[in-house]
KEPA-597076 format. One record per residue (C-alpha): residue number from 1; residue in three letters; chain; x, y, z. Coordinates in Angstrom, 1 decimal. Each point is the difference from the previous one (the first is absolute). Example, Ala and Ser with C-alpha at 12.3 -4.5 7.8 and 13.67 -1.06 7.14 Angstrom:
<recs>
 resi resn chain     px     py     pz
    1  ALA     A   12.3   -4.5    7.8
    2  SER     A    1.4    3.4   -0.7
</recs>
This chain:
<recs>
 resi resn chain     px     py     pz
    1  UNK     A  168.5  182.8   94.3
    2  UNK     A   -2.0   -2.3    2.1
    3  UNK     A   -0.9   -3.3   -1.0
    4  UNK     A   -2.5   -2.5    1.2
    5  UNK     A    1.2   -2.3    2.7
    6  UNK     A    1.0   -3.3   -1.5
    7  UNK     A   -0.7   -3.6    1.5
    8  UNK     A    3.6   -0.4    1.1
    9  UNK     A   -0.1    3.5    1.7
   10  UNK     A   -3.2   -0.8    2.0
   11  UNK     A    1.4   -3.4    1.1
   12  UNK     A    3.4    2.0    1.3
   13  UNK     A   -1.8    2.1    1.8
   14  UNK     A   -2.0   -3.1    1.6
   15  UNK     A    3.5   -1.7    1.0
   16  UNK     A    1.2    3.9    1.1
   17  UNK     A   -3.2    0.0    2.7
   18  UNK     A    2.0   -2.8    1.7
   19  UNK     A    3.6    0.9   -0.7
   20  UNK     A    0.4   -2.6   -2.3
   21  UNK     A    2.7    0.5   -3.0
   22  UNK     A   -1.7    1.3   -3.4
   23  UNK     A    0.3   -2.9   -2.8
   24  UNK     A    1.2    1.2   -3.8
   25  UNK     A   -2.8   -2.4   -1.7
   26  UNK     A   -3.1   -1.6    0.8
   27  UNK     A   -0.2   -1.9   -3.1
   28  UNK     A    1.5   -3.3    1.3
   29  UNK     A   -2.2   -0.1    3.2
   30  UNK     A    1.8   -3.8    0.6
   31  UNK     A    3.3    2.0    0.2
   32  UNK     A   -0.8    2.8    2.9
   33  UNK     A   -0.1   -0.5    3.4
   34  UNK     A   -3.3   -1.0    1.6
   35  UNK     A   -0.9    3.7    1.3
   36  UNK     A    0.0    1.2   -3.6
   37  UNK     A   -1.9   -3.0   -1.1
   38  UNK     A   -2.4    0.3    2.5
   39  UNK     A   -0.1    3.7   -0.8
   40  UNK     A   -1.0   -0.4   -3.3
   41  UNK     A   -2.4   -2.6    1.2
   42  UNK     A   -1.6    3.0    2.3
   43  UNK     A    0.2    2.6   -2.2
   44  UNK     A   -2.1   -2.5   -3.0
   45  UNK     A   -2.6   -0.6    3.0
   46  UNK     A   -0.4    2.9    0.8
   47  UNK     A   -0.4    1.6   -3.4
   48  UNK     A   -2.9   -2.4   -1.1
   49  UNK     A   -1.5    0.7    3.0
   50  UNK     A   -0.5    3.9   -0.5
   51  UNK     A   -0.7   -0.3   -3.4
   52  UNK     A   -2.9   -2.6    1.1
   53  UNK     A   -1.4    3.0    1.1
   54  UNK     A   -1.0    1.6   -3.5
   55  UNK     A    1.7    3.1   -0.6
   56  UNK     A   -0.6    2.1   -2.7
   57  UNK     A    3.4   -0.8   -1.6
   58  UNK     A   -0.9   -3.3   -0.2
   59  UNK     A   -3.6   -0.3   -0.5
   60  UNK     A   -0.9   -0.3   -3.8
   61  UNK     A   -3.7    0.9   -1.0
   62  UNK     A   -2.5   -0.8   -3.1
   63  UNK     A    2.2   -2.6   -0.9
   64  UNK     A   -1.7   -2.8   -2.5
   65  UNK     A    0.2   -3.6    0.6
   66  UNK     A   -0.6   -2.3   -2.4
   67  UNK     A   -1.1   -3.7    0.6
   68  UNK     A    2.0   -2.7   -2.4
   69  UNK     A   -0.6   -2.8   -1.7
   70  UNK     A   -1.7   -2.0    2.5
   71  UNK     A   -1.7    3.3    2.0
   72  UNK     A    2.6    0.7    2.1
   73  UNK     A    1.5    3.1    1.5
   74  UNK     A    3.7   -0.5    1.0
   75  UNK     A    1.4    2.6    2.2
   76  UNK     A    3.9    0.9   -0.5
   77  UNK     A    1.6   -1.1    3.7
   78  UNK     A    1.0    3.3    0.8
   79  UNK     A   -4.0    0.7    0.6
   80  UNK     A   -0.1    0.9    3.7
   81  UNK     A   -3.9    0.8   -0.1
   82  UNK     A   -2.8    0.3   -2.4
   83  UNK     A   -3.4    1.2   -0.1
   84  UNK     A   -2.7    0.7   -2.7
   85  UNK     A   -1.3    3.7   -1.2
   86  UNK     A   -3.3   -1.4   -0.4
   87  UNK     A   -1.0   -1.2    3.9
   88  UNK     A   -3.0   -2.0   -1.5
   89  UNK     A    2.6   -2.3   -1.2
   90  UNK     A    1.2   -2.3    3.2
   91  UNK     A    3.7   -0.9   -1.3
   92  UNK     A    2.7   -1.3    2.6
   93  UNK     A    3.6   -0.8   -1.1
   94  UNK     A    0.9   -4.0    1.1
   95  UNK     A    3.9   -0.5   -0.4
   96  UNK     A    0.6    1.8   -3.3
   97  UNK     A   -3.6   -0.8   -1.6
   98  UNK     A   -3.2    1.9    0.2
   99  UNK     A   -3.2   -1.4    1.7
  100  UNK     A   -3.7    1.0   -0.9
  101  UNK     A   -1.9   -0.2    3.8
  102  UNK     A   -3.1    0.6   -1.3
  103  UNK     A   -0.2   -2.3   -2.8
  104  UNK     A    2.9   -2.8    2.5
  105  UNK     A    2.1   -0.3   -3.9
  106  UNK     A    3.5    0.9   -0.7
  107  UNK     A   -1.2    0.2   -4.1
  108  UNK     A   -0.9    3.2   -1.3
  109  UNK     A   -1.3    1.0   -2.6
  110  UNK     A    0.4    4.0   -0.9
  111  UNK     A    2.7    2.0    1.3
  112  UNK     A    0.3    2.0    3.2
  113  UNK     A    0.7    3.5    1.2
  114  UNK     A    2.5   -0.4    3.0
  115  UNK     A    2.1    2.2    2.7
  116  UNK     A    2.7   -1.9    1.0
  117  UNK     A    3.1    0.4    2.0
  118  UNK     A    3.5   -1.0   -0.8
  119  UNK     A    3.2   -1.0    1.9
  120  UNK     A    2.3    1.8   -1.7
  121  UNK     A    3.8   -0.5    0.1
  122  UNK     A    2.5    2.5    2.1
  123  UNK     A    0.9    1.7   -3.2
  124  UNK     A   -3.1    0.8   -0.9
  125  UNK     A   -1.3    1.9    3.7
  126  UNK     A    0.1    3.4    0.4
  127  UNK     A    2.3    1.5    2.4
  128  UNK     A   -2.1    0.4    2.6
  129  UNK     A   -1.1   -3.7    0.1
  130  UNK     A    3.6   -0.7    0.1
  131  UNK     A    0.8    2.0    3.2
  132  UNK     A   -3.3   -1.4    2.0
  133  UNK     A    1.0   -3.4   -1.1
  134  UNK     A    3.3   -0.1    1.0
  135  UNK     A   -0.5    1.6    3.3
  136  UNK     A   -3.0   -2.7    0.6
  137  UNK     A    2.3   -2.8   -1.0
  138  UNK     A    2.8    1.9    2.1
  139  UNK     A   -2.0   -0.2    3.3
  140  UNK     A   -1.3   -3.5   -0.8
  141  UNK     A    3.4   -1.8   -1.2
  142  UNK     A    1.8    2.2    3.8
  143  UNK     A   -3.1   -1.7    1.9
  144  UNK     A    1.0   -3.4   -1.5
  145  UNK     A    4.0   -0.6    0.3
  146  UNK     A    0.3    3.2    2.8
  147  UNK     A   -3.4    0.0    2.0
  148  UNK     A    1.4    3.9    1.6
  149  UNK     A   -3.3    1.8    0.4
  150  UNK     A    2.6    3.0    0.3
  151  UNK     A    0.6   -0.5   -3.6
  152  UNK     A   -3.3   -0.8   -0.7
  153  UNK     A   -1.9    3.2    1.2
  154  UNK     A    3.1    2.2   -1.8
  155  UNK     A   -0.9   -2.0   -3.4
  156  UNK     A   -3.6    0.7    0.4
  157  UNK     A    0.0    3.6    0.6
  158  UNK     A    1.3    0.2   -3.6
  159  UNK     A   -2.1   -3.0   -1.5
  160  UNK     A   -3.1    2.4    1.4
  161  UNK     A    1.5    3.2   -1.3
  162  UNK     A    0.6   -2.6   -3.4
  163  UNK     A   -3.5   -1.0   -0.5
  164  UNK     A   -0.7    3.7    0.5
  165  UNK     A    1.5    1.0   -3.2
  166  UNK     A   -1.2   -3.0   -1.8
  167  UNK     A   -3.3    1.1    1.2
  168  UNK     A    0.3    3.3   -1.0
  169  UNK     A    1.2   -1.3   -4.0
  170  UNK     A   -3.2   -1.5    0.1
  171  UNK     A   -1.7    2.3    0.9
  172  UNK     A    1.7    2.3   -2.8
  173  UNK     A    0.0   -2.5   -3.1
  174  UNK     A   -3.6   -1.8    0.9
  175  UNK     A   -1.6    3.0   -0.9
  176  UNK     A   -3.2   -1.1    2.3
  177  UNK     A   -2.4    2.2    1.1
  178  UNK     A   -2.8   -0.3    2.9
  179  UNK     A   -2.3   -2.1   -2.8
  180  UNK     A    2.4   -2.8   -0.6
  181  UNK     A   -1.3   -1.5    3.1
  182  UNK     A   -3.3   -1.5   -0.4
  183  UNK     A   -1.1    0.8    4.0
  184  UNK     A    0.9    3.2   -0.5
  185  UNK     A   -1.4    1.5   -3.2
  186  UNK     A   -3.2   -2.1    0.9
  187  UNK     A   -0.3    1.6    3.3
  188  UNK     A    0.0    3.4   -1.7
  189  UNK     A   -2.1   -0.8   -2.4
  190  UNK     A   -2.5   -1.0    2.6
  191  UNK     A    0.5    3.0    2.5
  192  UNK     A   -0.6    2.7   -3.1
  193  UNK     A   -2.8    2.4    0.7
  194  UNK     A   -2.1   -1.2   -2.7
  195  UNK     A   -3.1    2.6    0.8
  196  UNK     A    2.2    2.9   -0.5
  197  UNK     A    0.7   -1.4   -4.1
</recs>
């Protein structure tokens, strides 16, 4: 039976792109050799960088926020990105806290609908996150300690066919259609034959 690829598997197959010897644990990163440290390193990199770019597995929406005591909102720090549902409201995250643009305050005083996206950890990505990463951080970590644009160009043939399938997931668990995008379903709105109604 399959099973999703773990953080120690993904990091083997990193130090396997450059012939290096797999490691039996990652948990004591001040015991491995410096290609599995710097592996891991990579392969963490990498990971928030993909996930920075908002993907339905890790994108949360109509989530509440509620100031405190003093009218703050304080984001957890796995908050990659946050935005309000209501775009009247002009509110930009600052480290972990919430700003008010409009009104220049960090105190607020009723509660806000938000979309927000989380880094998550490795156990908690899908599969197909896990293969794109992996590959991405595969190609980057060769580039570093190899350099072989040999290696490089075999790596990312897969990384593209990767982000493929992680594109297709998307597409299947998003459940989007043509109106999710605001361009979209406001330039059909606007080219509807309204004489013929």
């Amino acid at each position: 039976m399959p099973t999703l690829t773990s953080k120690l598997e993904a990091v083997n197959s990193m130090l396997g792109h450059i012939g290096e010897t797999p490691v039996n644990s990652i948990s004591n990163t001040s015991a491995l050799p410096v290609s599995a440290a710097t592996a891991i390193y990579a392969l963490d990199e990498i990971s928030r960088e993909v996930q920075s770019e908002g993907w339905h597995f890790n994108t949360e929406v109509n989530v509440t926020l509620s100031p405190a005591g003093d009218g703050t909102i304080t984001l957890t720090d796995d908050i990659i990105e946050m935005d309000t549902i209501d775009s009247s409201i002009d509110v930009v995250q600052r480290g972990l806290k919430l700003f008010d643009r409009s009104n220049n305050t960090s105190v607020f005083t009723s509660n806000l609908k938000v979309t927000q996206t989380r880094l998550l950890d490795w156990e908690s990505l899908p599969e197909p996150a896990r293969r794109y990463i992996t590959l991405k951080a595969s190609r980057v970590f060769q580039g570093r300690l190899v350099g072989s644009r040999e290696l490089e160009a075999l790596i990312a043939r897969d990384e593209y066919n990767a982000r493929a399938d992680l594109m297709d997931s998307e597409v299947s668990t998003a459940d989007r259609t043509i109106f999710d995008s605001y361009d979209v379903a406001s330039r059909v709105g606007r080219n509807r034959n309204h004489s013929a109604i």
